[in-house]
C-alpha positions in Angstrom: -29.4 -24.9 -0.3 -27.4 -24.5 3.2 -28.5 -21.4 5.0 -26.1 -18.5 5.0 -24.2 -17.5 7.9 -24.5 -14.1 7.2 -27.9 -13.8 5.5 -29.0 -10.7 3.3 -31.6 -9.8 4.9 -29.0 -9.2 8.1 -26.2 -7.3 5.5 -29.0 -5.1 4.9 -30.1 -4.2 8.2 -26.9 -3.7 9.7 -25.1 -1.8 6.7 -25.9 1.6 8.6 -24.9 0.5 11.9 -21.3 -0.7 10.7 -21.3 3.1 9.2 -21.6 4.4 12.2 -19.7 2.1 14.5 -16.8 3.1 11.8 -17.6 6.9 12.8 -17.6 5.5 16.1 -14.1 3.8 16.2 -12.7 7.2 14.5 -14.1 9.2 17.5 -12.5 7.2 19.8 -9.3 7.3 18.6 -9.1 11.3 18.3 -10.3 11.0 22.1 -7.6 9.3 22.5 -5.1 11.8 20.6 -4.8 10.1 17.5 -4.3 13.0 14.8 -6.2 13.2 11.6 -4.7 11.7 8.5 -1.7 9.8 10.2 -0.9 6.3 8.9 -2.8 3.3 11.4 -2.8 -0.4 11.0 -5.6 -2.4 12.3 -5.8 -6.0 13.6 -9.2 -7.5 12.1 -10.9 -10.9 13.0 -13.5 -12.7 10.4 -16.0 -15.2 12.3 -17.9 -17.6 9.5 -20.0 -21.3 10.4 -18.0 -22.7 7.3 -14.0 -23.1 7.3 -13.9 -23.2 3.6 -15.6 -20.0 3.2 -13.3 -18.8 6.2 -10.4 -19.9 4.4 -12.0 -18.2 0.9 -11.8 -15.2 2.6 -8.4 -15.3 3.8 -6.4 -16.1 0.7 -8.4 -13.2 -1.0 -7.0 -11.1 1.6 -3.5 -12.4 1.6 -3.3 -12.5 -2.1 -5.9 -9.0 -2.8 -5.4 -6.6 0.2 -1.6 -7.5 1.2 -2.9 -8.8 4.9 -1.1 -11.0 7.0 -3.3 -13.3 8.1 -3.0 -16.1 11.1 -4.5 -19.5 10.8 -8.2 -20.6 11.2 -9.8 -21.6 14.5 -11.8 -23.3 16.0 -14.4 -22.7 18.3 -17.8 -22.9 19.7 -19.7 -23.6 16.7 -17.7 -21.1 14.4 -14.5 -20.4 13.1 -12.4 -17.5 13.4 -9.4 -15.8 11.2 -7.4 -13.0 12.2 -5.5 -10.7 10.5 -3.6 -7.1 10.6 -4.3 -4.9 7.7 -2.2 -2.5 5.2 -1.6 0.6 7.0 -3.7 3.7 6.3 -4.4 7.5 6.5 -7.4 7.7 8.8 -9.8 10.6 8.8 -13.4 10.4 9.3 -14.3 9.4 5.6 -11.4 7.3 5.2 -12.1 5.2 8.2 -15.8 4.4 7.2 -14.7 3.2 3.5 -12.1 1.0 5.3 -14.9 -0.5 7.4 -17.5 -1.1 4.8 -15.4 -2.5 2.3 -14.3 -5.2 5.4 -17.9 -5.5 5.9 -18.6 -6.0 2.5 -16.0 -8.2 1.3 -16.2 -10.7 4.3 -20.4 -11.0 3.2 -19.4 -11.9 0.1 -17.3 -14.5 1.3 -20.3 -15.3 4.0 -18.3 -14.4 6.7 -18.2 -11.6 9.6 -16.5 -9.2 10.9 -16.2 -10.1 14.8 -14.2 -6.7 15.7 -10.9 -4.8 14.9 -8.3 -2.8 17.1 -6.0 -0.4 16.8 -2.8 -1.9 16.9 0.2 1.3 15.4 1.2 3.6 18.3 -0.9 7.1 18.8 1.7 8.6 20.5 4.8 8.2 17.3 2.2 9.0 14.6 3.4 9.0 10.6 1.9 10.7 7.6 1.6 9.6 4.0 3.6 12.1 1.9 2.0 15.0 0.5 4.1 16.1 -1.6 2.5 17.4 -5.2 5.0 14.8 -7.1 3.2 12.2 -5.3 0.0 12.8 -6.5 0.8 10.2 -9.6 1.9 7.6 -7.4 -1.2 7.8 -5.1 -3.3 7.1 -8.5 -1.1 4.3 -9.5 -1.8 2.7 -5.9 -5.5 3.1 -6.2 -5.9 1.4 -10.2 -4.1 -1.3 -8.5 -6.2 -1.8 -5.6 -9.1 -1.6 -8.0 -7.7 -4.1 -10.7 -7.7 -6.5 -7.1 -10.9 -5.6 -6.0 -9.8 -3.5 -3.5 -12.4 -1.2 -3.1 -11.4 0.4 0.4 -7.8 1.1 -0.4 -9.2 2.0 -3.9 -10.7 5.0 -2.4 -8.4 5.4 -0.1 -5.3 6.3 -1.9 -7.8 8.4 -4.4 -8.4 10.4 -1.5 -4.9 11.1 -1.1 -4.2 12.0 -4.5 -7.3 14.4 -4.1 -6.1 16.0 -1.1 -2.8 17.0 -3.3 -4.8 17.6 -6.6 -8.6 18.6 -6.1 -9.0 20.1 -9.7 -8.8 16.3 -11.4 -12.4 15.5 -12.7 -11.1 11.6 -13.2 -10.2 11.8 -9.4 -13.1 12.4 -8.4 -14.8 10.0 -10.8 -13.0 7.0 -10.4 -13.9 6.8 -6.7 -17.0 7.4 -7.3 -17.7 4.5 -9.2 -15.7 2.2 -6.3 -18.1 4.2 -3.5 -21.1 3.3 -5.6 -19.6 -0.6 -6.0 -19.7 0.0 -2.0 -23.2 0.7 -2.2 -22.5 3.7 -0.8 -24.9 5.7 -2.9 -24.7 9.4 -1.6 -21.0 9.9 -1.4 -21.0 8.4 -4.2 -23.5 11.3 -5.8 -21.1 13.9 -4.4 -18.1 12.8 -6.5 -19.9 12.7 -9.3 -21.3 16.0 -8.5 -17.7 17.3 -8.2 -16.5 15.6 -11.4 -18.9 17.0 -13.3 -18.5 20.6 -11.6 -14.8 20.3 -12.4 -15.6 18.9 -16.0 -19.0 19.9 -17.9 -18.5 18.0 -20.5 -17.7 15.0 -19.1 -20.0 12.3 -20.3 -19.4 8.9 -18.6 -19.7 11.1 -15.2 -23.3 11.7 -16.6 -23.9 8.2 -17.6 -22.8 7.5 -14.3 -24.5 9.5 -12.4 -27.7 9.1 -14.1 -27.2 5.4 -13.0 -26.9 6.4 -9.3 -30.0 8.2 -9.7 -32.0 5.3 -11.1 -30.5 3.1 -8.4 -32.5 5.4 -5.9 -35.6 5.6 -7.6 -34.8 9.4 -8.8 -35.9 8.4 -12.6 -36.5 11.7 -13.8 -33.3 13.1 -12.4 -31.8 9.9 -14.2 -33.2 10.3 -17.6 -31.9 14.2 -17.3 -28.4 13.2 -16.6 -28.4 10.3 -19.5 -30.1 13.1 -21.9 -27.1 14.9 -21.5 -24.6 12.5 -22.0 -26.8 12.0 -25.3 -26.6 15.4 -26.6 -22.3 15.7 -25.6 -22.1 12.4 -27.2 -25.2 11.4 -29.9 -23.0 8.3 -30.7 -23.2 6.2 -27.2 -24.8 3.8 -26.9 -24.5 3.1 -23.5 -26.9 6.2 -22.5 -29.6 5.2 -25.1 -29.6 1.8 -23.5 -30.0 2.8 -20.0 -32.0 5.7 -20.8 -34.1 3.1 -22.3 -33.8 1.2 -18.9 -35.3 3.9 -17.2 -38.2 5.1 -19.5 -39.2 1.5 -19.0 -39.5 1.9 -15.4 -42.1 5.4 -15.3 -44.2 3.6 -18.0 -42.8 5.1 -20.7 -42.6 2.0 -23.6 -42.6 3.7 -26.9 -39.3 6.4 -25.4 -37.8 2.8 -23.9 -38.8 1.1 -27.2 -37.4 4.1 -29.1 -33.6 4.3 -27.0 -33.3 0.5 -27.2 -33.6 0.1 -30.6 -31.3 3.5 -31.4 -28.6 1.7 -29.3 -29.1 -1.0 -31.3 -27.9 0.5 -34.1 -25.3 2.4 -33.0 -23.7 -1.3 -31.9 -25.9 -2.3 -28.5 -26.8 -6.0 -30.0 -27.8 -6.6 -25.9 -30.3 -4.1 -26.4 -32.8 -6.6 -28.4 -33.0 -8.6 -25.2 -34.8 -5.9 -23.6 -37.0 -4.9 -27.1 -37.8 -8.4 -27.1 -38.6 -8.8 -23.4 -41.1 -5.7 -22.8 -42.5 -5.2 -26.1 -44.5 -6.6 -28.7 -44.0 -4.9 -32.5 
């Protein structure tokens, strides 16, 4: 197998300093009188060892994210693609989804990103409308960015529509699940947080959030959170699966054995793997 270009163990260890170089960037630009929230386009260049990978990338940008991209070149060793991105609303939080979302699509792709600029003028800055009637529109943008695996713009526009409407529990939830896709686990945690403030009774924020939790190791927060999403909804199978899931991690084989096989019944048939796998009966 050829080695990557950008290996995992290097994603990992630089995840948190691409956060804060995004925080970084954002800094710089209010130094520089950029106001909060006005529209900005970026130019962004991808480095990669491998022009077909390169190339990958940049016809999933063109084609996903709307970018217009220039032409591979060549150079010492590498390859480089440039391209300027979609206009945005940059505030703090807006400008570090943008960022990691770049980061994370270009790994997938086994490229990097080499560096981005400013390129829309400070000085004549436009807004993105905030007009309450807009609110519906903004959604509509961010279920198409997700539908194209456009997780930045995703959360983006859903952070829009929140600024006009920040009483909508399916707001709040749906880019919560794209900032978890992100592996951006605490923000994450907050929407869901909010969703669930907003909404009680809301049970695939539970089932969601529950998952989160497991993701960081919190297993008995997890198993609370999927317990009630069992007793809202006694029917879903989903959260006597993954409750299962969890069980299975503290030690706990007769509760797993228990939740996998009530899943079962309620129409999990992917639940006997896991009966099958840790158990003998």
């Amino acid at each position: 197998m050829t080695a990557r270009y950008f290996t995992v163990e290097e994603f990992n260890n630089s995840f948190r300093e691409e956060m804060l170089s995004a925080f970084a960037v954002y800094e710089q630009m209010i130094a520089s009188g950029f106001q909060p929230y006005a529209l900005a386009t970026f130019e962004i260049m991808y480095s990669s060892n491998d022009m077909e990978n390169l190339l990958g990338l940049k016809n999933f940008l063109e084609g996903n994210y709307q970018f217009e991209m220039e032409e591979v070149q060549q150079g010492a060793g590498i390859y480089t693609v440039s391209g300027r991105a979609e206009p945005f609303p940059v505030d703090k939080e807006t400008m570090l989804y943008w960022d990691i979302d770049q980061f994370c699509t270009a790994f997938e792709y086994d490229c990097k990103i080499e560096n981005y600029t400013l390129i829309s003028p400070i000085s004549e800055p436009e807004f993105p409308t905030m007009d309450k009637n807009a609110a519906g529109y903004y959604m509509e943008l961010a279920m198409d960015a997700y539908r194209m695996r456009n997780l930045g713009y995703t959360i983006i526009h859903l952070s829009t529509f929140i600024r006009i409407n920040d009483q909508d529990a399916h707001a709040f939830y749906a880019r919560a699940i794209a900032k978890d896709e992100l592996k951006l686990w605490h923000p994450a945690r907050l929407d869901y947080d909010m969703a669930l403030a907003l909404d009680p009774n809301f049970v695939d924020a539970y089932i969601n959030r529950a998952a989160n939790k497991d993701e960081r190791e919190e297993y008995a927060a997890a198993i609370e959170d999927y317990t009630k999403a069992i007793a809202l909804s006694p029917k879903d199978e989903v959260a006597y699966y993954n409750r299962g899931n969890t069980k299975i991690k503290i030690g706990d084989k007769k509760g797993a054995y228990e939740d996998w096989v009530q899943a079962k019944e309620l129409g999990a048939s992917y639940a006997q793997a896991q009966i099958d796998k840790y158990l003998d009966y």
